[in-house]
C-alpha positions as CSV (number, residue, x, y, z in Angstrom):
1,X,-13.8,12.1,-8.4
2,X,-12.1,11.0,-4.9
3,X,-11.7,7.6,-5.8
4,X,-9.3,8.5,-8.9
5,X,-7.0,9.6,-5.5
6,X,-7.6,6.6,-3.5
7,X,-4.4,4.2,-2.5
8,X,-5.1,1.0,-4.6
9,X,-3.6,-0.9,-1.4
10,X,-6.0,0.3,1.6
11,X,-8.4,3.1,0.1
12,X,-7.6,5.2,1.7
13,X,-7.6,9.3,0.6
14,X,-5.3,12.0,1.3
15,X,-5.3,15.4,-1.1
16,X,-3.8,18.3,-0.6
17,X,-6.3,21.0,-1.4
18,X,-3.9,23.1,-3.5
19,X,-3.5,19.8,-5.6
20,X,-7.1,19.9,-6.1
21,X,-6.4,23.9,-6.7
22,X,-4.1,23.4,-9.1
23,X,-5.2,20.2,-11.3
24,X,-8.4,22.9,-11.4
25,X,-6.6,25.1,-13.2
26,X,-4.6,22.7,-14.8
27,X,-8.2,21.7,-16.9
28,X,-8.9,24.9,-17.8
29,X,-5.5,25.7,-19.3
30,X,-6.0,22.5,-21.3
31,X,-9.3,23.6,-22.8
32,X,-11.5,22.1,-20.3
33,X,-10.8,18.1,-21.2
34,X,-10.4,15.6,-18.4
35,X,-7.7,15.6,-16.5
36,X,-7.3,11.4,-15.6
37,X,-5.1,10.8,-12.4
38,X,-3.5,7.9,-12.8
39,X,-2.0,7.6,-9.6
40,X,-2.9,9.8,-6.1
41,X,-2.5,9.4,-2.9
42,X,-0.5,6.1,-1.8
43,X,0.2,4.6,1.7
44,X,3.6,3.2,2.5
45,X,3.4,-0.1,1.4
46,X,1.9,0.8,-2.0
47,X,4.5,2.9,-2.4
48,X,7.4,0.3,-2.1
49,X,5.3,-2.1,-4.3
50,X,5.5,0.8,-7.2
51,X,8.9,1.6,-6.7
52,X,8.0,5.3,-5.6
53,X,11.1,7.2,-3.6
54,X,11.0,7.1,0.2
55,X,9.9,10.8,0.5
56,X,7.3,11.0,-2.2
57,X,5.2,13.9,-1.9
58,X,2.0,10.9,-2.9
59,X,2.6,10.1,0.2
60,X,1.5,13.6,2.0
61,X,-1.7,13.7,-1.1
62,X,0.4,16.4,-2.6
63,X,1.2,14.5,-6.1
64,X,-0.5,12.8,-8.8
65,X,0.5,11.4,-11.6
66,X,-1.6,12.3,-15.1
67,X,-2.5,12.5,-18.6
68,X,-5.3,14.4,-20.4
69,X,-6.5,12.7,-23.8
70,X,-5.5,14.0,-27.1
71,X,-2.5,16.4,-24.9
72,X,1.1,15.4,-25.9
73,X,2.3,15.0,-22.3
74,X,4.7,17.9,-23.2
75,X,1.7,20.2,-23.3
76,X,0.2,18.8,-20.4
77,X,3.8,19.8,-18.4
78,X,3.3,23.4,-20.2
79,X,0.1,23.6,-19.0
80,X,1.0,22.5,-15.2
81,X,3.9,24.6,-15.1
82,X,1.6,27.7,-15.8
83,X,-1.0,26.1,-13.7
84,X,1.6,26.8,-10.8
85,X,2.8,23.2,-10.3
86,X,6.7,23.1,-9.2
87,X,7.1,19.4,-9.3
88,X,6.9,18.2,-13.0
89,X,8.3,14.7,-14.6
90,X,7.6,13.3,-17.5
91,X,7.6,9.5,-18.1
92,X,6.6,7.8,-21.2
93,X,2.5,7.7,-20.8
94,X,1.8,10.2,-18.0
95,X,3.2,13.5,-16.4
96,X,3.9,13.9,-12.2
97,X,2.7,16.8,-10.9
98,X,3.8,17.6,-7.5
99,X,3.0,20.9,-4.9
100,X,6.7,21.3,-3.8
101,X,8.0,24.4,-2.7
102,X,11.0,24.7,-5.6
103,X,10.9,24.3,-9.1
104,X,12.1,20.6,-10.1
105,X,11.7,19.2,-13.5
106,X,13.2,15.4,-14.7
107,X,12.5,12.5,-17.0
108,X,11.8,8.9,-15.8
């Protein structure tokens, strides 16, 4: 749904479409259960308030962070990484999933 990628500051929505793309086939890798975005597309100021990095790629509608119920977030990152996401952290109750152009894994 487009309002799961909405900025909780000013609404407003900016996605990628090869996120879309890719969270796609992201769903189907994970045997077709929902993929929940946490956190889309965010504005500036929103940004700063959640302690996001200047140059976040949410900022461009190119991230989002995720989880899928029942999926240990270590199989969600599998499943991404197959998916063809290059951007992939794992913090303690969802995954980021990002379109960069190089590979680039961490832990937050």
């Amino acid at each position: 749904m487009l309002y799961e990628f909405e900025c909780p500051c000013c609404k407003r929505v900016i996605i990628d479409f090869r996120l879309l793309d890719l969270l796609e086939s992201l769903r189907g890798r994970a045997g077709g259960r929902p993929v929940i975005v946490n956190s889309g597309y965010r504005c500036e100021e929103y940004n700063k308030k959640v302690g996001g990095v200047p140059r976040s790629y949410h900022l461009s509608g190119m991230a989002a962070d995720i989880r899928i119920p029942g999926a240990a977030l270590e199989e969600v990152l599998k499943h991404a990484y197959t998916a063809g996401f290059l951007g992939l952290g794992l913090y303690d109750t969802f995954c980021h999933l990002d379109i960069r152009y190089n590979l680039t894994r961490w832990r937050g």
